[in-house]
PABAVO-837352 format. One record per residue: residue in three letters; x, y, z of N, C-alpha, C in turn. Coordinates in pm, 1 decimal, m for minus. Layout:
N
{r=ALA	n_east=X	n_north=Y	n_up=Z	ca_east=X	ca_north=Y	ca_up=Z	c_east=X	c_north=Y	c_up=Z}
...
# end
This chain:
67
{r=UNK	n_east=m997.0	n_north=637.2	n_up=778.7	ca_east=m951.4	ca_north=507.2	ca_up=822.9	c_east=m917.6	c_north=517.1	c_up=970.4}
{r=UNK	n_east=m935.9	n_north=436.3	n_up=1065.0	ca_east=m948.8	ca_north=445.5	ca_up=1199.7	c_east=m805.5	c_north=402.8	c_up=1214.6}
{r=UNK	n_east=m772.2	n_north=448.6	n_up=1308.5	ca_east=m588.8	ca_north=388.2	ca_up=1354.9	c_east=m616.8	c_north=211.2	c_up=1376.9}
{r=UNK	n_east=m691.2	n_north=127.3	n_up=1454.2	ca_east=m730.8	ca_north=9.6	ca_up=1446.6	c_east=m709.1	c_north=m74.4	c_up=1334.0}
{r=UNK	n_east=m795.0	n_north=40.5	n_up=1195.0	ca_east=m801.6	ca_north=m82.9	ca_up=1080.2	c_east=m625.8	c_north=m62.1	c_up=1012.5}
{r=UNK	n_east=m586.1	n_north=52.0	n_up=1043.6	ca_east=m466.5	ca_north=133.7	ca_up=985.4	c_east=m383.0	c_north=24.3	c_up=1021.8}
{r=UNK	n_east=m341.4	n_north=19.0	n_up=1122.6	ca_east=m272.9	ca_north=m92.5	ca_up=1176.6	c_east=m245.1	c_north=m234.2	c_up=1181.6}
{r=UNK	n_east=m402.3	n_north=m287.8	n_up=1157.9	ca_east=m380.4	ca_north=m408.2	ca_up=1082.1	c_east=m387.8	c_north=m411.5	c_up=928.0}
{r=UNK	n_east=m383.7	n_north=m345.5	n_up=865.7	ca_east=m423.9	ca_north=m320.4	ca_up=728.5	c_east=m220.0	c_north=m296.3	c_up=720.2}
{r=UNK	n_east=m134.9	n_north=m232.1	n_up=759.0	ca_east=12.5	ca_north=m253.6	ca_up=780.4	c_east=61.3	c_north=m358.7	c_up=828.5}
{r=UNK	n_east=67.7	n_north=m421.6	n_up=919.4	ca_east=48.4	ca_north=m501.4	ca_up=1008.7	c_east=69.2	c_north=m672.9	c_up=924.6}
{r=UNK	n_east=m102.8	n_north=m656.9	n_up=805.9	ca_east=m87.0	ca_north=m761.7	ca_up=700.3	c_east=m20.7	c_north=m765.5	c_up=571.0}
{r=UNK	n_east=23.9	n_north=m598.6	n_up=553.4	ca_east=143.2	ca_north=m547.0	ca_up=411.5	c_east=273.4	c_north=m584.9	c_up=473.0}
{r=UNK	n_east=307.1	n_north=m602.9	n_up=615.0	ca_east=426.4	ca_north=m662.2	ca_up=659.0	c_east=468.5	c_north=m825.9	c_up=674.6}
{r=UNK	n_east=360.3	n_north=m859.5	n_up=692.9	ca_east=351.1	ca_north=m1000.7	ca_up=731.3	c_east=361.4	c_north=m1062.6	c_up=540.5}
{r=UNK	n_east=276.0	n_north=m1031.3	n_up=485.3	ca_east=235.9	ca_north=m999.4	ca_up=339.5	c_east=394.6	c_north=m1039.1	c_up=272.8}
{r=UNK	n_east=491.3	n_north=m929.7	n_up=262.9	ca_east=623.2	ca_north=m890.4	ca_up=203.6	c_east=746.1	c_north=m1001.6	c_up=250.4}
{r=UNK	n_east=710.6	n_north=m1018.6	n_up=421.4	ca_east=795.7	ca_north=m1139.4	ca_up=500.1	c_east=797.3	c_north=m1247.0	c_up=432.2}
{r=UNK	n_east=625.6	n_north=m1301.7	n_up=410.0	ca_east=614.3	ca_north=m1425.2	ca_up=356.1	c_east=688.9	c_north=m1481.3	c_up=195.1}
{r=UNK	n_east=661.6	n_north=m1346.9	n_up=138.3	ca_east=722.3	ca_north=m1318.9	ca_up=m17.1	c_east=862.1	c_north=m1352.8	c_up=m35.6}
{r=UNK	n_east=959.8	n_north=m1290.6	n_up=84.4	ca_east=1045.8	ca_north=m1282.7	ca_up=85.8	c_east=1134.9	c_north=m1453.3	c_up=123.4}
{r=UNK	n_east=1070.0	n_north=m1482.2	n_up=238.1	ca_east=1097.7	ca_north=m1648.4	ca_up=256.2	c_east=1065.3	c_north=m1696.5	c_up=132.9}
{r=UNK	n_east=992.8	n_north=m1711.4	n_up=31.5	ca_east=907.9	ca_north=m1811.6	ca_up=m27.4	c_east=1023.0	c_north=m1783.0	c_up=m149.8}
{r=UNK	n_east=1045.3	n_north=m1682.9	n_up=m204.8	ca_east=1140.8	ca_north=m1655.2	ca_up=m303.6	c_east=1317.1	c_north=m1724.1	c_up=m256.8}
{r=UNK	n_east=1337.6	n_north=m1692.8	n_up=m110.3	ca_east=1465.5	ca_north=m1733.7	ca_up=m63.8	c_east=1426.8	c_north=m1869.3	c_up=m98.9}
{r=UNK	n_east=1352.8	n_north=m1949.2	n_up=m44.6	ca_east=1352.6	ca_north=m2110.4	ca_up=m72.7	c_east=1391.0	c_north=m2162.0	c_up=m212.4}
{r=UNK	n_east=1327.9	n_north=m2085.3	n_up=m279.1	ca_east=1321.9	ca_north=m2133.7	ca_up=m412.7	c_east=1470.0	c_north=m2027.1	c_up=m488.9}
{r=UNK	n_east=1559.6	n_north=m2048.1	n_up=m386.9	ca_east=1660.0	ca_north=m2003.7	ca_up=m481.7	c_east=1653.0	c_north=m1848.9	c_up=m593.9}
{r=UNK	n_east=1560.8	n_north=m1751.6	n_up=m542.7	ca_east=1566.6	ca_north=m1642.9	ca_up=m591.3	c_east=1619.4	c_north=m1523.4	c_up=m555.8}
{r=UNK	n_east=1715.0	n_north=m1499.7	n_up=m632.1	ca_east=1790.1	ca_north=m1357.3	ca_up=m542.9	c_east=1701.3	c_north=m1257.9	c_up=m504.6}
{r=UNK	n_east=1771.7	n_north=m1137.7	n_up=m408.2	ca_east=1717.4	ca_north=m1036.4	ca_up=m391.9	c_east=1713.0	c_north=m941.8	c_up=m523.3}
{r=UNK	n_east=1815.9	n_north=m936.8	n_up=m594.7	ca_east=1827.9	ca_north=m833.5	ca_up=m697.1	c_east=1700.3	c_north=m866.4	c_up=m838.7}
{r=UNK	n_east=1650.9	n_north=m965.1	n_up=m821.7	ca_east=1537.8	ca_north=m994.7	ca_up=m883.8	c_east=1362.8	c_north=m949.7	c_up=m863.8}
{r=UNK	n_east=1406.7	n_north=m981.2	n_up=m750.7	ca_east=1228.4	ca_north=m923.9	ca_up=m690.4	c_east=1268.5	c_north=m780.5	c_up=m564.3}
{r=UNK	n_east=1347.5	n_north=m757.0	n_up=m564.2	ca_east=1380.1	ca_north=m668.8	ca_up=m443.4	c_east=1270.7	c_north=m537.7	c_up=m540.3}
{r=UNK	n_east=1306.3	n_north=m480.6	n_up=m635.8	ca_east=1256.8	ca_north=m381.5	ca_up=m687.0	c_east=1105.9	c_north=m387.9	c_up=m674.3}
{r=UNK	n_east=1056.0	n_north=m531.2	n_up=m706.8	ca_east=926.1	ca_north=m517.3	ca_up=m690.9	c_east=858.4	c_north=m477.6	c_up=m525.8}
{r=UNK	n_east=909.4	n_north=m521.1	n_up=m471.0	ca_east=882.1	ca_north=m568.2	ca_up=m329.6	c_east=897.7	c_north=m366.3	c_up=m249.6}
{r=UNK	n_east=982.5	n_north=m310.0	n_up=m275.9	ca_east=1016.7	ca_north=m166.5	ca_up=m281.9	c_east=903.1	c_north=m52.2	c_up=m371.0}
{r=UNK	n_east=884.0	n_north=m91.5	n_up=m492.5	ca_east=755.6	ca_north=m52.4	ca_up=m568.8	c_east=580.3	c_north=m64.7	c_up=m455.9}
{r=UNK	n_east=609.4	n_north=m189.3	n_up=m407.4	ca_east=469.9	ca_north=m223.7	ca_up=m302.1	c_east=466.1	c_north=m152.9	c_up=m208.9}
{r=UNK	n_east=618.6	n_north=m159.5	n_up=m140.6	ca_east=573.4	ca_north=m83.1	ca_up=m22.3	c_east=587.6	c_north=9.7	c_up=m14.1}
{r=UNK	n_east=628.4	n_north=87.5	n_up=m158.5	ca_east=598.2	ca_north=278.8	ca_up=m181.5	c_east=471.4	c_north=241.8	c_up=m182.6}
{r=UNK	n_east=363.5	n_north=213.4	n_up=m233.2	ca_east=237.5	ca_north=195.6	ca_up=m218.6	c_east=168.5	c_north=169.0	c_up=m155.5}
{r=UNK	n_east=154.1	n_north=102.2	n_up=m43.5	ca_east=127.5	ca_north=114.9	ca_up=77.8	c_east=116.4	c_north=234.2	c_up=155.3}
{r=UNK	n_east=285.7	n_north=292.4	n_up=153.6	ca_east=281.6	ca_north=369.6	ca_up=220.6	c_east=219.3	c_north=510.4	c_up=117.1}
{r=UNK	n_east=231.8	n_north=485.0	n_up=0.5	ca_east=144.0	ca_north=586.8	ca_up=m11.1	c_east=m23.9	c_north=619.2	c_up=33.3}
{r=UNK	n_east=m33.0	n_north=476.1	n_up=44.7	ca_east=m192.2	ca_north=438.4	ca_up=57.8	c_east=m216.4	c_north=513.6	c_up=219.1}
{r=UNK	n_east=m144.9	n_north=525.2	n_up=278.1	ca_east=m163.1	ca_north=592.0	ca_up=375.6	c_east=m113.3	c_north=726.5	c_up=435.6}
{r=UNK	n_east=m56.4	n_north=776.9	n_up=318.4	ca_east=25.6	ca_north=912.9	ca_up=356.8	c_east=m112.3	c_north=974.1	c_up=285.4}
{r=UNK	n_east=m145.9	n_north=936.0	n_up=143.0	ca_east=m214.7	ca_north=1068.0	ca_up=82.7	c_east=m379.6	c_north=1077.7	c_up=125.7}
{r=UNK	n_east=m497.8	n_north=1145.7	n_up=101.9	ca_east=m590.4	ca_north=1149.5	ca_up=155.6	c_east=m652.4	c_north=1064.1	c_up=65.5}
{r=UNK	n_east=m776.9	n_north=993.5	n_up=142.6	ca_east=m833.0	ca_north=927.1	ca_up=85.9	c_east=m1014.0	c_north=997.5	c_up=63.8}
{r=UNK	n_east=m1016.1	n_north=1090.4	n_up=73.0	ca_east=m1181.2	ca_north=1141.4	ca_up=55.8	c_east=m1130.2	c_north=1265.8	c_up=m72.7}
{r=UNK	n_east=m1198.0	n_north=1238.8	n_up=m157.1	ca_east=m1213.7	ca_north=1332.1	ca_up=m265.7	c_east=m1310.4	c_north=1444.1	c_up=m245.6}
{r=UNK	n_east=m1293.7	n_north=1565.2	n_up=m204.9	ca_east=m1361.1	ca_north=1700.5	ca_up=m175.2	c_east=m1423.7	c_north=1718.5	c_up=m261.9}
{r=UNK	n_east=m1399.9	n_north=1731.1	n_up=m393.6	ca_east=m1434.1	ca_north=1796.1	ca_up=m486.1	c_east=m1508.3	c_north=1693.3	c_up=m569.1}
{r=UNK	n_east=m1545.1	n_north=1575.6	n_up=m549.5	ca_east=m1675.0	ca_north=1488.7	ca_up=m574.9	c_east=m1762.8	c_north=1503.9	c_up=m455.8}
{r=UNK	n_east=m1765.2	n_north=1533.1	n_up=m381.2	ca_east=m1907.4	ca_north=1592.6	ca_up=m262.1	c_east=m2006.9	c_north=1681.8	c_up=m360.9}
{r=UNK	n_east=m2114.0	n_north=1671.0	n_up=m307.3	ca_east=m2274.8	ca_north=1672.5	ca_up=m366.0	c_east=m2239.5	c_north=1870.4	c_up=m392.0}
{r=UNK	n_east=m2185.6	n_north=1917.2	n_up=m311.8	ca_east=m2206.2	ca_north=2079.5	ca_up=m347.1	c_east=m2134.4	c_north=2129.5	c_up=m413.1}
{r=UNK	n_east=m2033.7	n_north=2038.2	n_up=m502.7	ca_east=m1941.4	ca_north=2053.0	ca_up=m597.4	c_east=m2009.9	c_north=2012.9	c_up=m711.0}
{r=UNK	n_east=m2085.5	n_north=1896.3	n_up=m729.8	ca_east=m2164.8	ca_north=1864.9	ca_up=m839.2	c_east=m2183.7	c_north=1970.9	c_up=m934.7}
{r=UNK	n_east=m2144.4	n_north=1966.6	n_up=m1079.9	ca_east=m2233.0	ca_north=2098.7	ca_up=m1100.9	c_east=m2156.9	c_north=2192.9	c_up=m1156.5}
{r=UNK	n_east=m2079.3	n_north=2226.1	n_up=m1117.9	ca_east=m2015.9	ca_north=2363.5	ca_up=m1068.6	c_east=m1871.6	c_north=2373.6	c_up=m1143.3}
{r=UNK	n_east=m1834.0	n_north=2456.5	n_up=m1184.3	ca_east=m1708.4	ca_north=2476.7	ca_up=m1267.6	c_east=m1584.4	c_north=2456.5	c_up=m1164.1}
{r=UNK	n_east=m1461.7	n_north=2419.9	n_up=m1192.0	ca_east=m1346.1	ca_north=2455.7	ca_up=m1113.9	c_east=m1288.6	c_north=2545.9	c_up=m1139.7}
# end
């Protein structure tokens, strides 16, 4: 993932969570209701970008082959 797309790809998980967050305040919804969810997402996110995303061991010279 290029730092470019990295950035807006965060960038729209922030903007994303903001909007969530107004839209629930309007409508009279506490934090202690959706907060957990909203915390669950953005472990995910950020996992989406901490862990690797290319699988080694599905490449063509692994095919085959015992672990």
């Amino acid at each position: 993932m290029s730092s470019g797309s990295m950035i807006t790809s965060l960038g729209m998980a922030i903007i994303l969570g903001y909007a969530i967050i107004k839209i629930m305040n309007f409508y009279g919804v506490g934090v202690n209701v959706y907060g957990i969810y909203l915390v669950f997402y953005g472990f995910l996110v950020v996992a989406y970008f901490i862990l690797p995303t290319d699988n080694y061991m599905i490449s063509d010279k692994y095919i085959g082959k015992a672990l």
